[in-house]
N, C-alpha and C positions, 0 to 999 in steps of 0.2 A: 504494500500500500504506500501511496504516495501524499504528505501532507503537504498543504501551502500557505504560510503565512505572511497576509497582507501587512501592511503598514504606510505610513506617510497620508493619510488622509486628513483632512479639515475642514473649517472654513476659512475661506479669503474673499478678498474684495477683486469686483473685477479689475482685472489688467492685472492682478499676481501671479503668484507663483506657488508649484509644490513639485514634491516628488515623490513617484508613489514608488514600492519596491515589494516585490515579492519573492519569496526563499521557499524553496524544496527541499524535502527531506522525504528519510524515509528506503524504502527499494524501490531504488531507482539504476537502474541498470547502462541507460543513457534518455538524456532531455533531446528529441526532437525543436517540433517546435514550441516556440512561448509566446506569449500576447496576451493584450487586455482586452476588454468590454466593459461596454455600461449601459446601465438601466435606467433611467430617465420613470420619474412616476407619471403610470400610463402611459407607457409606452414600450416597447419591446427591445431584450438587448439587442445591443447592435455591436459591431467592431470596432475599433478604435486603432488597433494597430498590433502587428504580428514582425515575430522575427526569427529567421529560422537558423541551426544549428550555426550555422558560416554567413550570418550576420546579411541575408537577406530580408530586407525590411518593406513593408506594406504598411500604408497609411490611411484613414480613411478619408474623403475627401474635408470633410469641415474640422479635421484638427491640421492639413498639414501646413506644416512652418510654422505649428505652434509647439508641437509635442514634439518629444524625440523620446525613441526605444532602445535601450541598450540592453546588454545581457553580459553576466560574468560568469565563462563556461565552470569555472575552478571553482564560483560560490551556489553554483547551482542557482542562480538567480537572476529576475528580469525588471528592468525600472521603466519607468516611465516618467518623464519630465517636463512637464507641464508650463507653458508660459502663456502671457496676455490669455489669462482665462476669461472668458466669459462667460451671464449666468447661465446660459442653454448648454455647458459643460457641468452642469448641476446634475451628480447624477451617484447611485453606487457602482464603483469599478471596482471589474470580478479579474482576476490573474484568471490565465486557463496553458496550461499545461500539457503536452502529450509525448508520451516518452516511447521509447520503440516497440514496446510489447502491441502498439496499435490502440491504448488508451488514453484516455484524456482525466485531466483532474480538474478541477475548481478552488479558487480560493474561496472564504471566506466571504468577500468582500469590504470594500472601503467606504466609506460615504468621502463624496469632493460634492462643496456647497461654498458657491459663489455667489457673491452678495452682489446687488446693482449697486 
């Protein structure tokens, strides 16, 4: 089994800043790919941004050139970096995880809540 725990979440004022991070543990054999989501109330999750083993990155269209995705193969871990947030970035973000067995995990989730 594979845990994940989120971190870095808040509130800010628009046009701040955060940085969310989430860490793997657990049996894990090898980390695929990594990436966020988020859930918006009433609304369905959506993607936000993926990066895969050898640092192939995928953005979705309404964060790019704000967010950036990084990954540290050695900490088991996937960040995301939030800038000029705005409050339609109000939302809980979920880590998601899939390692080579062909399975996927879930973080917990974060709440990011920007103020106008």
């Amino acid at each position: 089994q594979v845990q994940l725990v989120e971190s870095g979440g808040g509130l800010v004022q628009a046009g701040g800043s955060l940085r969310l991070s989430c860490a793997a543990s657990g049996s894990i054999f090898r980390i695929d790919n990594m990436g966020w989501y988020r859930q918006a109330p009433g609304k369905q999750r959506e993607l936000v941004a993926t990066i895969t083993r050898f640092g192939t990155i995928n953005y979705a269209d309404s964060v790019k050139g704000r967010f950036t995705i990084s990954r540290d193969n050695a900490k088991n871990t996937v960040y995301l970096q939030m800038n000029s947030l705005k409050p339609e970035d109000t939302a809980i973000y979920y880590c998601n995880v899939w390692v080579s067995t062909g399975t996927s995990y879930w973080g917990q989730g974060t709440q990011v809540t920007v103020s106008s």
